[in-house]
Each structure stands twice: as C-alpha cells, then as structure tokens.
N, C-alpha and C positions, 0 to 999 in steps of 0.2 A: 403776532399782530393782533389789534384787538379792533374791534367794530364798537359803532353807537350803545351796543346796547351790553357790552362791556365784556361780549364773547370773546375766544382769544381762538384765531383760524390760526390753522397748520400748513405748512405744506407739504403739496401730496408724496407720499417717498416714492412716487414712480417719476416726477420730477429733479426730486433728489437724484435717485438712480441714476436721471440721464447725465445731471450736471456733474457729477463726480467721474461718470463714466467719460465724458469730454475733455474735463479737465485734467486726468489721469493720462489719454490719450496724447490730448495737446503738449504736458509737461514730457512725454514721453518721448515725442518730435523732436522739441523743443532743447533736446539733450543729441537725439539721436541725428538729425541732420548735421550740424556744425561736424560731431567727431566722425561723421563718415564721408562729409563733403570736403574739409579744410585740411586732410592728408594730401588730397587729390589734388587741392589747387595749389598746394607748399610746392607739390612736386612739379606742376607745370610752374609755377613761376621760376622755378629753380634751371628749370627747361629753357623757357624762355630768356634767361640771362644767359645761359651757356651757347643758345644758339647768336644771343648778340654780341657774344664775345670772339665767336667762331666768324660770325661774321665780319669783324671788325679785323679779326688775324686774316681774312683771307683778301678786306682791302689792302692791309700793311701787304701783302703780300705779291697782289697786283703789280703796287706802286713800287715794290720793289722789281717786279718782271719786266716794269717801262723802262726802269732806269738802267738794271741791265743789257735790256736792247740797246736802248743809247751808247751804251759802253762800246757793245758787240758792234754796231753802225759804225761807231767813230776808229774802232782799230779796223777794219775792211776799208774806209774812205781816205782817213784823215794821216797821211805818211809822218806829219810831227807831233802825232801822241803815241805812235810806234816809237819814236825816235827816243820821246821821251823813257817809255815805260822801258826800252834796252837801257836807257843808259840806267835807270834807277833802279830796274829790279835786277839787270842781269848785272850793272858796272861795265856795259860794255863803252867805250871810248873810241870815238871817231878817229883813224889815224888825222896828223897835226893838232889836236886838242891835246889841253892838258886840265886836268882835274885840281879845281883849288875844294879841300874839305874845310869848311866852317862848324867849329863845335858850337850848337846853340843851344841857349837852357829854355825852355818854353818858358813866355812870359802869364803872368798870374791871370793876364783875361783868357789869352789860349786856352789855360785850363779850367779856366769855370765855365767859356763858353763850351769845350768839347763837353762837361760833365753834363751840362745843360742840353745838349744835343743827345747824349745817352740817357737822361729822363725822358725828352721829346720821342723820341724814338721809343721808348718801356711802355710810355703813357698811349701809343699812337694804337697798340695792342688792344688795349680796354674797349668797353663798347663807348660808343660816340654820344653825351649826354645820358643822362638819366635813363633810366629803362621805363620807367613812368610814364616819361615826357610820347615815347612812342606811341602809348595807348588810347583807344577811346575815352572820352571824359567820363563816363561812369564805370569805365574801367580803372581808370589814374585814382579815383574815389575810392572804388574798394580797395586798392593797393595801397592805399596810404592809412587806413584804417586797420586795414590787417596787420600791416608791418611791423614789427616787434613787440606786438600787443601779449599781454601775459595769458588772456583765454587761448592766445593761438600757439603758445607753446602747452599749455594744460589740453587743446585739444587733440594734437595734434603727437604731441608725446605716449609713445607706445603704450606705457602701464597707468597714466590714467587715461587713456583713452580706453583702454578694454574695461577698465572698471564702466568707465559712462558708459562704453554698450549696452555692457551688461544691466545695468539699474534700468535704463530705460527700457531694456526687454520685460523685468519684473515689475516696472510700472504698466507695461501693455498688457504684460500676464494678469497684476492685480486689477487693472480695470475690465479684462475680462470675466475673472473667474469672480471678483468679489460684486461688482455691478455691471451684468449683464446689461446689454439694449432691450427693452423689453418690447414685443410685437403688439 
C-alpha cells in the first residue's frame, strides 16, 4: 500500500502469522468435519430406513394376526365354513350328496388381478411413503442434499477419507509448527 506521500506500508508479519495461522486452521476443519461427521450420519440414515422397514414388516404382520383371528373366530362359531373347509380340504361328502367336478381354466383377469394382489402384498412390506417425508423440515433438507451427492461418496469412502484426515491433521501440524499464535 502506498500513502500521500508516496511511502509504501507493510504489513505487520505478526499479523500475517495470525491470518495464516487461522486460515490454515479453518481449512483444516473444513476438511476434517464433513469426513468424521458424514460416516456417522450414512450410517444412522441407513438405521433409520431399516428400522422403517421393520416397522412396516411388523404392521403387514399385525394385519396379518387380525385376519387370522378372524379365521380362528369363524371356524369355533360359524358350523358352514367348517362344512365348507371338510368338504374342500378333506373331500369329505355329506352322505346323499354327490360331487359334480368342474375343470376350469382361470380366466385372464383372475390372473392379473391374483398377480396384482402378490405386488400389493410385496409392496405392503416396504416402508409407507418416503422416509424423508417422516422428518423434520430441516431434517427433509439435509437429507435431500446429501443424497447421492458425489462429496458424500469422496467423504464418506474409506481410502479417501483417511487420506482427508490425514491432510487436515498436517495442515493443523503446519499451522502450528510453521505459524505459531503469538502471545
């Protein structure tokens, strides 16, 4: 810099010192947070979709326990779905009845709707909407920023994550040893 009267001022290197020594610091954070914090949170979110997936296997699971009660109710009550399930699982025959068998070919909606009932039922497993949609709004935020982002596979990735510990430990080494804080 230069003044009026055409001197040229410095500045001072205990100044320098500090700002390097900061800036050295800061870049060193700056490295070192993200790779020590964004393992941590990979692996709770990974947590957290497993437990809503667990959770969602243990509604299917409920609604499966009602509907077998139901079952369980209606053969202790009901004497004509006994009647029924004898004759159809066992072939057992009422004496005076006789058995007419009908061959039938499933017709083509039978079979899209059962297939469509075996999705419904695969899909009922999964968690119920988004996993996102569950969170606080500045939660839903960072989740959708972090998601498939390529610093969060470079952070988050074993070998260059040790490399970036490591640099940021030699930047905190070199802002110590080369510019001390000065008292």
């Amino acid at each position: 810099m230069s003044n009026e009267a055409g001197e040229t001022q410095r500045v001072s290197p205990a100044f320098q010192h500090t700002v390097m020594y900061w800036l050295l610091s800061a870049l060193a954070l700056a490295l070192f947070v993200p790779a020590a914090l964004l393992p941590v949170y990979h692996d709770y979110a990974g947590w957290r979709l497993h437990r809503a997936r667990v959770e969602a296997g243990i509604e299917a699971l409920e609604d499966k326990v009602a509907e077998n009660e139901a079952v369980i109710d209606a053969l202790r009550t009901d004497p004509g779905v006994n009647a029924r399930i004898l004759a159809r699982d066992l072939n057992y025959v009422a004496p005076g009845e006789r058995v007419v068998r009908v061959l039938q070919v499933p017709a083509r909606d039978d079979v899209i709707r059962r297939a469509a009932a075996v999705r419904a039922a695969a899909a009922s497993v999964q968690p119920r909407g988004d996993a996102v949609a569950e969170l606080k709004p500045w939660e839903a935020q960072v989740e959708r920023r972090l998601r498939g982002g390529l610093w969060m596979l470079v952070f988050t990735e074993p070998t260059s994550r040790s490399v970036i510990l490591v640099l940021s430990g030699i930047l905190v080494l070199a802002a110590v040893v080369l510019y001390p804080p000065r008292r």
